[in-house]
N, C-alpha and C positions, 0 to 999 in steps of 0.2 A: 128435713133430712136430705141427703146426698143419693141418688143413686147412678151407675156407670153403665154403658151401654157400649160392648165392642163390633166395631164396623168395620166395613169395607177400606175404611178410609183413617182410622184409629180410633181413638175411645172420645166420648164426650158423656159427660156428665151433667145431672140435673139437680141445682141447684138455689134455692130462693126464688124458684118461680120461672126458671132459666138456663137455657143448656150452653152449656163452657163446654168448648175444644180444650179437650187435654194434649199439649205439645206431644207429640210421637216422634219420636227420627225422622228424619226425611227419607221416602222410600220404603218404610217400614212395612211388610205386607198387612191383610185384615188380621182382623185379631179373632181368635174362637172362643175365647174365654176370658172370664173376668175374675181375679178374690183380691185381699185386700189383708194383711194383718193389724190384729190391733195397734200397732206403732202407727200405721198409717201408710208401710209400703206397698205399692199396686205390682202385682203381675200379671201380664197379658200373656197366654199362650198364643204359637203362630204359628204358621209354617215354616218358618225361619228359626226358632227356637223360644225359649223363654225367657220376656222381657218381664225386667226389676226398674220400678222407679223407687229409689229412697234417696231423691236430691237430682242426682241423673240419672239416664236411662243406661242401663248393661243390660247383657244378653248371652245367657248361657244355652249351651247346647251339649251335643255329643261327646266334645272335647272335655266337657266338665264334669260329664258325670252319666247323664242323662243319657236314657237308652236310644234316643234320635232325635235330631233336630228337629223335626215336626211335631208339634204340642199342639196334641188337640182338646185340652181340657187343662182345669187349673183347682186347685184348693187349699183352702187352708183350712186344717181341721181345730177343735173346740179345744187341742194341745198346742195349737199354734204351728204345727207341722206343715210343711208343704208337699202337697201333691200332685203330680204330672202325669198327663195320661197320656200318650205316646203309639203311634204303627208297632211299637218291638216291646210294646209291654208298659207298666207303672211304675213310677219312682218316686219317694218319699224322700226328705230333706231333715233331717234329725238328729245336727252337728253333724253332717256328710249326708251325702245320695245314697241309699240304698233302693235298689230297683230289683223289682221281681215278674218272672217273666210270666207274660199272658199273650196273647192271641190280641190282637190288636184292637187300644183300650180306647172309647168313645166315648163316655161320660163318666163324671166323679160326681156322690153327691157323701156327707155325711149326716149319721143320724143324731139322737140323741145320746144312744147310749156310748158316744164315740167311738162307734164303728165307720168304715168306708166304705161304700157301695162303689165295686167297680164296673162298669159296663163295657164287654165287648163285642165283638164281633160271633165271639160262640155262648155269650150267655152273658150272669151274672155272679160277683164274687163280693163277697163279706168280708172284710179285712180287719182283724183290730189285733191286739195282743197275743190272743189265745192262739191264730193261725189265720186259714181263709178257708172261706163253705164256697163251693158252687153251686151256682142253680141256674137248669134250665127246665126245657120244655117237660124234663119229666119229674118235675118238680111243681106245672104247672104255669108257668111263663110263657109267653108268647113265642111262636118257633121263631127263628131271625136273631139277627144281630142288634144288640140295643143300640138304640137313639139316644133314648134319653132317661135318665136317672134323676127323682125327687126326692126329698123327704118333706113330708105335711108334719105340722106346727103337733099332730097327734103322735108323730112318728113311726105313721105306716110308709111306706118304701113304696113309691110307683114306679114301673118302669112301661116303658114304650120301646117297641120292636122296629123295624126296617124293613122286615123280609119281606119273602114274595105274599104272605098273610102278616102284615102287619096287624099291630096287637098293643093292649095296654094290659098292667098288671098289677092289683095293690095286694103288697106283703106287708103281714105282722105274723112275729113269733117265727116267723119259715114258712107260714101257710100263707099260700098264693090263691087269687082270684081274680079271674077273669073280668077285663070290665067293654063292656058292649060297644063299640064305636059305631056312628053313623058310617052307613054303606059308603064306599066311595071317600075316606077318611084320609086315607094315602100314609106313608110312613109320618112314624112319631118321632121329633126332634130334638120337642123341647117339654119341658112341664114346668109350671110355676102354680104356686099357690099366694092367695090374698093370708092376712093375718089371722082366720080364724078357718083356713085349710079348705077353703072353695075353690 
C-alpha cells in the first residue's frame, strides 16, 4: 500500500518498499495535513491555504470560500465531504463551502458513525447532521486546547490537550475518561493507531 507524509519540505510517499517525493510548487510552505479522496485527489493543508492535486496543483484560500488562508487540518469524510480546519473556524465542502464558526480549529478526525470530531482551542465539537455537541473539561476532557483528535478502528474518540496540564482522553457514547500519561509527557499532538486500535 501507499502511504503520505507531510513536511517541512512537501509530501512524500511510501511506496513498494520506497519513498517518492511528490512534486509540490516550488516555494510551497510545509504542509500540516494530509487526506486523499477516493478518485485519488490529494489535499494538503498549509499555511498558505489549501492545496488540491487532481492533475495539477490549485490552491484555494479566503478568497474562495474558506474562513482563512491558514489550514491547519484536512479531511475527507466516509460522504466524501471535505473538511478544513482553520484560526476563524471549520468549513465543509458539499457542492459549496459552508463554514461554521469556532474558536480556533486544530484537529479533524471522523468517526464511524459519520460524525466529525472538531478540535479547538476551547474544547471539543461533534458535528454530523443532527447539529454539534461541545465538550469540555466539564464534561470530562482534559482542560487546554486540543492537539490532537483520533478515532480507534473500535470507535472510541481520543483526544489529547496542550494546555498548561496537558492531558489525553478516550470518549464513547459522550462518556469521557481520563487516560494517565507519563510525568513529563509534554503536550499531545498527534494520535495514531495500528490496525487492531494499539
Amino acid at each position: 500500500g501507499q502511504w503520505g507524509l507531510g513536511t517541512s519540505q512537501g509530501i512524500l510517499y511510501f511506496d513498494n518498499g520506497r519513498w517518492v517525493v511528490l512534486d509540490f510548487p516550488p516555494g510551497a510552505p510545509r504542509v500540516n495535513g494530509l487526506s486523499r479522496h477516493a478518485v485519488g485527489t490529494i489535499w494538503a493543508a498549509t499555511d498558505v491555504g489549501l492545496y488540491e492535486l487532481a492533475g495539477a496543483w490549485e490552491v484555494f484560500g479566503a478568497a474562495d470560500g474558506l474562513p482563512s488562508d491558514i489550514v491547519r487540518d484536512v479531511l475527507v469524510d466516509a460522504q466524501e465531504r471535505l473538511w478544513v480546519a482553520t484560526p476563524n473556524g471549520v468549513a465543509m465542502d458539499d457542492d459549496g463551502w459552508h463554514a461554521f464558526a469556532a474558536p480556533t480549529v486544530t484537529a479533524l478526525a471522523a468517526d464511524l458513525s459519520d460524525a466529525v470530531w472538531v478540535g479547538t482551542d476551547a474544547g471539543l465539537d461533534r458535528v454530523d447532521d443532527a447539529g454539534r455537541q461541545t465538550f469540555g473539561a466539564g464534561h470530562g476532557l482534559p482542560e487546554g486546547a486540543v492537539g490532537a483528535v483520533a478515532v480507534a478502528p473500535d470507535n472510541a474518540v481520543w483526544v489529547g490537550t496542550a494546555g498548561v496540564h496537558p492531558g489525553l482522553a478516550r470518549g464513547v457514547g459522550g462518556v469521557w475518561e481520563s487516560v494517565r500519561l507519563p510525568a513529563g509527557s509534554g503536550r499531545v499532538h498527534a494520535i495514531a493507531f495500528d490496525s487492531i486500535g494499539r
